[in-house]
C-alpha positions as a printed Julia matrix, in Angstrom:
481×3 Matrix{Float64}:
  14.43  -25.76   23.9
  17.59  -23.69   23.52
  17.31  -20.29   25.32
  19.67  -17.25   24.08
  20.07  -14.17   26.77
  20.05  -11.04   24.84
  21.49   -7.75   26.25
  21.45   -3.77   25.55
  24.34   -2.0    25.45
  25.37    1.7    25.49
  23.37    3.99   23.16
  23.34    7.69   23.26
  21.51   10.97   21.54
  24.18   13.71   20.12
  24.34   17.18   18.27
  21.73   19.99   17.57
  20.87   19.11   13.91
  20.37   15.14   14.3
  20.05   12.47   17.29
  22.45    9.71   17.32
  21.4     6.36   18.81
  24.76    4.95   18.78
  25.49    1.36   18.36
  23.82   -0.5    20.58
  20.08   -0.67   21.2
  16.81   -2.98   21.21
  13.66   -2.34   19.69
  11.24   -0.55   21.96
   7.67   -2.43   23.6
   5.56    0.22   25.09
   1.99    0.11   24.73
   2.18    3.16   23.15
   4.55    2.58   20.85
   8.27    1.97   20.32
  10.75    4.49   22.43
  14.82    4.43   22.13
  16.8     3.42   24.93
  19.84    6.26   25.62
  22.53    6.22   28.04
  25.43    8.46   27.63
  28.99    7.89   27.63
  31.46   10.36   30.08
  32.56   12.14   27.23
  28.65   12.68   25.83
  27.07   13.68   29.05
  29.3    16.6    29.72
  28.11   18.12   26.19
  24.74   18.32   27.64
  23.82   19.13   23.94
  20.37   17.17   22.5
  17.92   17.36   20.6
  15.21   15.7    22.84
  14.98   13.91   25.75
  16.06   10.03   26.61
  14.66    7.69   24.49
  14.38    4.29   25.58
  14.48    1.08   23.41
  12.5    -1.94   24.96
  11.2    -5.77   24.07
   7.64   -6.06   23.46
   6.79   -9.55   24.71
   6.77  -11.86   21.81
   9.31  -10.24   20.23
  10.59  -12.56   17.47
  14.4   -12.4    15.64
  16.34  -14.74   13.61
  19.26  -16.85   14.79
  22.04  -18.47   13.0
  25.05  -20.47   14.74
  27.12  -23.3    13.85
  24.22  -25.88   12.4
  20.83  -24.01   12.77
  20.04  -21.22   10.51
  17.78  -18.93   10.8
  15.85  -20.39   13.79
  13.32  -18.39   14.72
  13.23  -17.4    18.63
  10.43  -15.36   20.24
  11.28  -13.03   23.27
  10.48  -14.63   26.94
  10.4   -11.4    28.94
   7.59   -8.87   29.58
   7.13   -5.05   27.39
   9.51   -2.94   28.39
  12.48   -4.8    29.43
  15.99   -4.16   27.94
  17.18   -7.55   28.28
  16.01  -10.89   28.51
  15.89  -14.62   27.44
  14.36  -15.77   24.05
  12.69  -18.88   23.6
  13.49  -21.37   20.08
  10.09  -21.78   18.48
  11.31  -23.4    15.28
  14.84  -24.55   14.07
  16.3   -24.29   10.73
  19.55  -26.61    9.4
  22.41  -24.71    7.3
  25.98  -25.13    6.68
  28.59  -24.34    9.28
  29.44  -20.5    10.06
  32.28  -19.31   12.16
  30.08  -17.38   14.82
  26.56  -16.49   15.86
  24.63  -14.38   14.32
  20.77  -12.79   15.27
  18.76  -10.31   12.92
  15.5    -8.26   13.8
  12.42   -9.0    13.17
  12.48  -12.43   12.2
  11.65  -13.14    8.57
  11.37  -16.5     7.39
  13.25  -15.32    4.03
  16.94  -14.35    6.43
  19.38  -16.24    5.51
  23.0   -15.96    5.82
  26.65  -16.77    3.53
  29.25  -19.06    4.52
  31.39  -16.21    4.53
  28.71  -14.31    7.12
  26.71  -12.16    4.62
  23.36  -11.93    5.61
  20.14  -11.5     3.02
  17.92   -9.73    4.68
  14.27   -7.63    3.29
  13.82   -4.41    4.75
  10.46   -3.38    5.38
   8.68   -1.27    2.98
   6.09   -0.75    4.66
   6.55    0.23    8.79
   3.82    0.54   11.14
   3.35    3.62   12.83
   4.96    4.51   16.4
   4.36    6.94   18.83
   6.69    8.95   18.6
   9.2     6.75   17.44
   9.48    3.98   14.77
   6.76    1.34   14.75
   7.26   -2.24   15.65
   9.34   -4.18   13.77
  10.42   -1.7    11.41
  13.76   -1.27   12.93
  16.37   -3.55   11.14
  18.9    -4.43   13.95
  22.01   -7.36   13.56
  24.04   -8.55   16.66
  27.16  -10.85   15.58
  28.83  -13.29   18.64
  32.41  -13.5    19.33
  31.86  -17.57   18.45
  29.63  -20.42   17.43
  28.78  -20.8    20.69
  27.76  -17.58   22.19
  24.73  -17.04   23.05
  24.84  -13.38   24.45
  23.88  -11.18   21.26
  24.62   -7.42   21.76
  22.45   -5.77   18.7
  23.17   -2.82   16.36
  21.18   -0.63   14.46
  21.43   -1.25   10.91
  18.77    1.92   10.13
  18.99    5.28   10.48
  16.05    7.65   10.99
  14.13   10.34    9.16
  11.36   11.66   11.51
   8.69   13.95    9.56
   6.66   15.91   11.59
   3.14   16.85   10.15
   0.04   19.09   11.3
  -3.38   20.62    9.87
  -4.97   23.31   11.55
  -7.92   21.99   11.38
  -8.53   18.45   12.7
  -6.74   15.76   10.07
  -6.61   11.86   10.57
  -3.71   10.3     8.58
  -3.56    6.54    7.14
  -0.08    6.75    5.55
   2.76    8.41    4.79
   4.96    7.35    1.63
   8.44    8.71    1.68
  10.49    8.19   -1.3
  13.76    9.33   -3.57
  13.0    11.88   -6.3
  15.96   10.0    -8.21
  14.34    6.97   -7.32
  17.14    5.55   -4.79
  16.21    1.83   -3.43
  15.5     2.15   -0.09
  13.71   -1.41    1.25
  13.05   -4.45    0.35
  15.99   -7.22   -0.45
  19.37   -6.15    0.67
  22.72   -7.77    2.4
  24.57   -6.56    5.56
  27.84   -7.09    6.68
  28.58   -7.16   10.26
  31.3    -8.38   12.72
  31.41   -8.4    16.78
  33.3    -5.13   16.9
  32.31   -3.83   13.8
  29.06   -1.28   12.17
  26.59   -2.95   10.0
  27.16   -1.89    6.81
  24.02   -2.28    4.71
  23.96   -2.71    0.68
  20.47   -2.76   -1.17
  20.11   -4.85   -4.04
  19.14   -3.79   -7.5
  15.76   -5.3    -7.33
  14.93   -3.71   -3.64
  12.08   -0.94   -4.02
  12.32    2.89   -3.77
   9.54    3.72   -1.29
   8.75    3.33    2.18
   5.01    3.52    3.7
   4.01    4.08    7.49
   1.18    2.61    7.29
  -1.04    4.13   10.35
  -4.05    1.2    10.59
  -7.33    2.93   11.27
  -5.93    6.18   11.22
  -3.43    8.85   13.47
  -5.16   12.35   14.21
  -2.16   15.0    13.8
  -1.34   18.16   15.68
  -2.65   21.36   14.74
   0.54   23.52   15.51
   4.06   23.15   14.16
   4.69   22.78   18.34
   2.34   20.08   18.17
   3.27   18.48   15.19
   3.38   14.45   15.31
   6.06   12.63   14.36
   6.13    9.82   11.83
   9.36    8.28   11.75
  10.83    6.56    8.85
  13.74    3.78    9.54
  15.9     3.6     6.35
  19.45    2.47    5.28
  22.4     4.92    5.03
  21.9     7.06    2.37
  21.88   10.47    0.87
  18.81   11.32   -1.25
  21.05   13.78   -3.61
  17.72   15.5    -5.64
  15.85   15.43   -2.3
  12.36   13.44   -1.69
   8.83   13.44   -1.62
   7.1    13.3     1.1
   2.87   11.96    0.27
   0.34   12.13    3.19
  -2.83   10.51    2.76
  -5.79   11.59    5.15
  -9.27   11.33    5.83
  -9.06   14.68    3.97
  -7.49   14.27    1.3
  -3.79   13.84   -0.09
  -0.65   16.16    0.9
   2.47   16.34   -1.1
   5.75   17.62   -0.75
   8.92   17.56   -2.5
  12.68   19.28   -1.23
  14.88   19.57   -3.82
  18.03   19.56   -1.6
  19.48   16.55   -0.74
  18.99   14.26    2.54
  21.39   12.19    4.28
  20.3     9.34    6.08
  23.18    8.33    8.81
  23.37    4.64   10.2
  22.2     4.93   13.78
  21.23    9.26   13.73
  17.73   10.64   13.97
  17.2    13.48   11.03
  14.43   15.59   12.12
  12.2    17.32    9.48
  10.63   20.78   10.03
   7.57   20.67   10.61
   5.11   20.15    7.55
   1.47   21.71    7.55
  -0.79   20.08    5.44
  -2.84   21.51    2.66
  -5.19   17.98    1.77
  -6.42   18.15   -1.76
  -9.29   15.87   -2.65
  -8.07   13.49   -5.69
 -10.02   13.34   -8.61
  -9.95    9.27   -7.79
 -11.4     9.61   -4.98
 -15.13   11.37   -7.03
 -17.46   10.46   -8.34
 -19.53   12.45  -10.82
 -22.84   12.5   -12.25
 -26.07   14.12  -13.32
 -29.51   13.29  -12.52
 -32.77   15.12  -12.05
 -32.56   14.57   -8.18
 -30.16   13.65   -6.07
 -28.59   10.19   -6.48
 -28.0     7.9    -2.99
 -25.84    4.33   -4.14
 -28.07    1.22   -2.85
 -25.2    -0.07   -1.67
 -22.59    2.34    0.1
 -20.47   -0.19    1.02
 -19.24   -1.54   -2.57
 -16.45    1.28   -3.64
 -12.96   -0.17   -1.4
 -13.75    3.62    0.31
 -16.46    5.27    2.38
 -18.5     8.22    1.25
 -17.58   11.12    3.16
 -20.11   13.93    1.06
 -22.79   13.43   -1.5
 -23.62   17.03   -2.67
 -26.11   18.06   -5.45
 -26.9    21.33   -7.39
 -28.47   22.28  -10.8
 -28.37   18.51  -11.81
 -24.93   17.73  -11.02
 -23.69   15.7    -8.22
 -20.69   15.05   -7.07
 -19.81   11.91   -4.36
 -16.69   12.36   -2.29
 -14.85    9.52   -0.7
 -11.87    9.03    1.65
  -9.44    7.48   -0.46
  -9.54    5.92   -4.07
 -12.79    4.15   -5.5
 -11.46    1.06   -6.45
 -14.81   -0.39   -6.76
 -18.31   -0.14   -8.15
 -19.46   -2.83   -6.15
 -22.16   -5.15   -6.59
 -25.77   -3.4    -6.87
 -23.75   -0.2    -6.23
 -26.32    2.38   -8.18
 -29.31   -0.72   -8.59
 -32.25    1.08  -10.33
 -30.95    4.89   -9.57
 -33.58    5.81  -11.9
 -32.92    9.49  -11.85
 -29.37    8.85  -12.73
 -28.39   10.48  -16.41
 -24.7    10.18  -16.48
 -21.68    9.19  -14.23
 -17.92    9.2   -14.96
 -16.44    6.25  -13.12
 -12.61    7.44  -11.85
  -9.26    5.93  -12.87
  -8.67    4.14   -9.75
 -11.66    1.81  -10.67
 -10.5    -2.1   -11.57
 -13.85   -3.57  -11.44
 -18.15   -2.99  -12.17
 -19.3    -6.03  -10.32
 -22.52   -7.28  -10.7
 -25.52   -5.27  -11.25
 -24.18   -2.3   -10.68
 -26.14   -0.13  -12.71
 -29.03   -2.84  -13.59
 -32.49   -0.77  -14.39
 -31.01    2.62  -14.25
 -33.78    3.47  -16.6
 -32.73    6.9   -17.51
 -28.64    6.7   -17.38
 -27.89    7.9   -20.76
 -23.68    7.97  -20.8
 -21.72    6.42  -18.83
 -17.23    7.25  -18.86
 -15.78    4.42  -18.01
 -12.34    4.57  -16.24
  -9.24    3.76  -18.0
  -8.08    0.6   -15.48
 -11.16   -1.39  -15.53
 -10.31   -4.71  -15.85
 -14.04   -6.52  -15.41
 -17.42   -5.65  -16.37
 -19.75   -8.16  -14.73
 -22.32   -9.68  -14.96
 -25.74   -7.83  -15.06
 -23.5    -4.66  -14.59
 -25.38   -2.12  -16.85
 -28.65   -4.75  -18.01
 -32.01   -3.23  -18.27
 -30.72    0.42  -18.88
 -32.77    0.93  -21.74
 -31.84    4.69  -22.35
 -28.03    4.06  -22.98
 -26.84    4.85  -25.73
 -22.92    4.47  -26.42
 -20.67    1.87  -24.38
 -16.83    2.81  -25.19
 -15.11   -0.44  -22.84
 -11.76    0.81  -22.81
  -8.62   -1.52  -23.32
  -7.94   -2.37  -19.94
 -11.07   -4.36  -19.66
 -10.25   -7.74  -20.4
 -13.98   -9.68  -19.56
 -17.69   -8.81  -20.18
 -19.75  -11.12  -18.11
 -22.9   -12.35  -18.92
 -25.99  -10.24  -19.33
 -23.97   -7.1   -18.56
 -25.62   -4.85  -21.58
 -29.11   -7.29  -21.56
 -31.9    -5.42  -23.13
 -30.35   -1.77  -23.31
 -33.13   -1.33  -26.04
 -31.71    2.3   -26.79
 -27.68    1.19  -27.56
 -27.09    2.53  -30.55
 -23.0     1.27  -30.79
 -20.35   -0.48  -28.43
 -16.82   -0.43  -29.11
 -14.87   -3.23  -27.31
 -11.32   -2.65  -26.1
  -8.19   -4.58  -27.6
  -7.81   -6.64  -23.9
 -11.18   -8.67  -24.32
 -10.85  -11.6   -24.39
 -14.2   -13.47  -23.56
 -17.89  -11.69  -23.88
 -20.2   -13.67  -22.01
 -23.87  -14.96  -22.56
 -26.34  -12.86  -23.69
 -24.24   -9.9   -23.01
 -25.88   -8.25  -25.27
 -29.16   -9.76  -25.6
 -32.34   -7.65  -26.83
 -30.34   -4.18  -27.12
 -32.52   -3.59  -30.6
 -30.63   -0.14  -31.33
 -27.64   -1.53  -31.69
 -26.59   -0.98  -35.35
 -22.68   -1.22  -35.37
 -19.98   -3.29  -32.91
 -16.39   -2.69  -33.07
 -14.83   -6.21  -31.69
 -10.71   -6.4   -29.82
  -8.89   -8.64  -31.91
  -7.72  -10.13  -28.94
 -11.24  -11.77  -28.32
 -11.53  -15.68  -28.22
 -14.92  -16.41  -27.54
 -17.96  -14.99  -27.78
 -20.86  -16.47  -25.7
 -24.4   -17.97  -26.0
 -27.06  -15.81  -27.63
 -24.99  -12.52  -27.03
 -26.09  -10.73  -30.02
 -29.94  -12.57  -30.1
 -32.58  -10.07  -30.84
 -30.57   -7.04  -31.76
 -32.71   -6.45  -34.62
 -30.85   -3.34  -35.89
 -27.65   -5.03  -36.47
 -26.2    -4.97  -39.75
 -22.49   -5.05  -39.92
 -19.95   -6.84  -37.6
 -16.19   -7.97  -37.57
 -15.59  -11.25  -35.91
 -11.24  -10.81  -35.67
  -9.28  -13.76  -36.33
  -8.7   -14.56  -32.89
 -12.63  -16.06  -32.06
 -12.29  -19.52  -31.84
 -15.61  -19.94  -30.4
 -18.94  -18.69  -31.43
 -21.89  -19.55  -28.75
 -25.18  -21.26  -29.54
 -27.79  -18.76  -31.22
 -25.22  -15.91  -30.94
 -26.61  -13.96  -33.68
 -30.17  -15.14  -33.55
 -33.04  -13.04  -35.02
 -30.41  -10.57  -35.98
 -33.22   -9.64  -39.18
């Protein structure tokens, strides 16, 4: 296998507003998380002048970029060296063909969609969403380009093609964040699919394209616990193209606690190879209203299963009849057997951020009586709300677009259900014995309509099938007297 010797070159950190990184570096490999490698120039050490210490860039091992030369394009080669060295061999784990270019070319990370013009343009994605770094930028985030002198050279020197926005956030209380989202308030694109232009010599120039996105997440895994001083602040660096953000950004932390946000309304220039520092941000966390749940019941209401909402509970509190369950980030979820026979449940509003009520969800809540169903449910399934023989209403709104089987089955007390414009299918004997029911409002977008799904509801007597049924189940209307 080939073998290509990569090398660091002279970097440097410069001025009192912003650190500059200079041309050269490679991405940092401490276990801790990536650092910056800085030398100075003659010139730049007699300034003395800097914002923080040396930084220093390193491999991690396993480090993997994409190579182009004369034949093989985007090959991808994996680092051979141990974390923390600045130079070092890299290995060819696969080999790509492509037409003839004049020199050599390598691009971190690898990314199987690289790929480079004729002419030397290379199509790159910048990340959108960066992993979090200790103090620095996380791994991989950092878009770097090194260009040969010919089609044979196998020494890369690399260049930044980022520069750096570092935001530095605390609570003064203890606060764990899972991600940061930085993004344009005039809605600049800032990752995603963009070229670069680059010579031996020369700065990377960077150009996003029109369909590249306008946000960037540092995404922080299980969680980073921030400082509780603006002394102590932690750093959350953000590695973007050159830029200037001329209505300023927004800035949206989401924690364990809750949600920050903050928006400047002057503008921010991003510099190719400079470190902008932030002042430091404290954190007020509000609780979003998609991350509740409400309801009333005559005692306190505990789900069956906890573990069904895409988000754990963090509070369940309960006074005068009203309760109110808090997670730590958006319900996206009422999972399956989620409030299974809460029989002291009387009403719950399910949030916006909900997309699905899977499968007996609310089965034999005997005494749930209304029921709000969020606007960006897209499933109802099956079982979901069968056997609640005290309901009265069902609104499904029109982002719900299937009601599986047996969802409303024997709700004895439902008195009327409209059914949003998005349904397409109701399902067997979905609603099967609810002998209340006197009056159903149909989607016209409906196709089918299941087996037995409107047997036994005794009270019935109007309905409008639209035009779009094509299918009407066995025994559908059955005993409908």
């Amino acid at each position: 296998m080939k073998k290509i010797t990569i090398l660091a070159a002279v970097v440097a950190l410069l001025g009192s507003c912003a650190q500059n990184t200079e041309d050269t570096i490679n991405p940092n490999t401490k276990a801790e998380g990536r650092t910056i490698y800085a030398t100075f120039d003659n010139e730049e050490e007699e300034t003395k002048t800097y914002v923080e210490n040396y930084k220093y860039l390193r491999w991690h091992a396993g480090d993997e970029i994409s190579f182009f030369d004369a034949t093989t394009h985007n090959s991808q080669y994996a680092f051979a060296g141990n974390d923390g060295d600045a130079e070092g061999e890299f290995d060819a784990v696969a080999t790509g063909e492509g037409t003839a270019i004049a020199t050599t070319y390598g691009v971190y990370p690898y990314n199987a969609n690289t790929s480079i013009s004729e002419e030397g343009v290379i199509s790159v994605e910048l990340p959108s969403i960066q992993a979090y770094g200790v103090n620095s930028f996380g791994k991989g985030a950092n878009t770097m380009v090194a260009v040969g002198e010919s089609a044979t050279d196998d020494k890369l020197f690399f260049k930044n093609a980022c520069g750096y926005l570092v935001v530095k956030l605390y609570n003064e209380s203890s606060a764990t964040v899972k991600s940061v989202v930085l993004k344009g308030n005039d809605e600049e694109n800032i990752a995603g699919a963009a070229t670069i232009t680059a010579t031996h010599t020369g700065i990377p120039s960077v150009t996003m394209a029109d369909t590249a996105t306008t946000s960037v997440t540092i995404d922080c895994g299980e969680g980073v616990e921030i400082g509780t001083t603006a002394e102590t602040a932690t750093e959350f660096w953000f590695a973007l193209p050159e830029i200037t953000f001329e209505g300023g950004i927004t800035i949206t932390v989401t924690a364990a606690e809750g949600v920050f946000e903050k928006m400047t309304t002057k503008p921010v220039t991003i510099t190719r190879n400079d470190v902008q520092p932030m002042k430091a941000l404290s954190c007020k966390f509000v609780i979003p209203e998609t991350w509740k749940i409400y309801y009333t019941a005559t005692s306190k209401v505990t789900p069956y299963n906890k573990y069904g909402f895409g988000a754990n509970v963090v509070s369940n509190t309960y006074q005068d009849n009203q309760g109110i369950i808090v997670f730590d980030s958006d319900v996206t979820s009422i999972g399956e057997r989620a409030f299974y026979e809460s029989s002291h449940l009387n009403s719950i509003t399910i949030p916006n951020s909900v997309s699905t009520i899977d499968a007996y969800a609310f089965c034999r809540c005997s005494n749930l009586t209304d029921v709000s169903i969020g606007d960006n449910v897209n499933s109802i399934s099956v079982f979901a709300f069968s056997n609640c023989s005290n309901l009265t209403h069902i609104n499904i709104p029109n982002s719900v677009s299937s009601i599986g089987a047996n969802a409303f089955y024997e709700c004895y007390s439902l008195k009327s259900a409209t059914i949003g414009s998005s349904v397409t299918s109701i399902g067997d004997y979905a609603f099967y014995r609810c002998s209340g029911l006197t009056s159903v409002t149909i989607g016209n977008n409906v196709t089918s309509i299941g087996d037995r799904v409107f047997e036994f509801c005794s009270s019935l007597t109007d309905i409008t099938i639209p035009d779009n049924v094509m299918s009407i189940g066995e025994n559908t209307f059955a005993n409908c007297i």
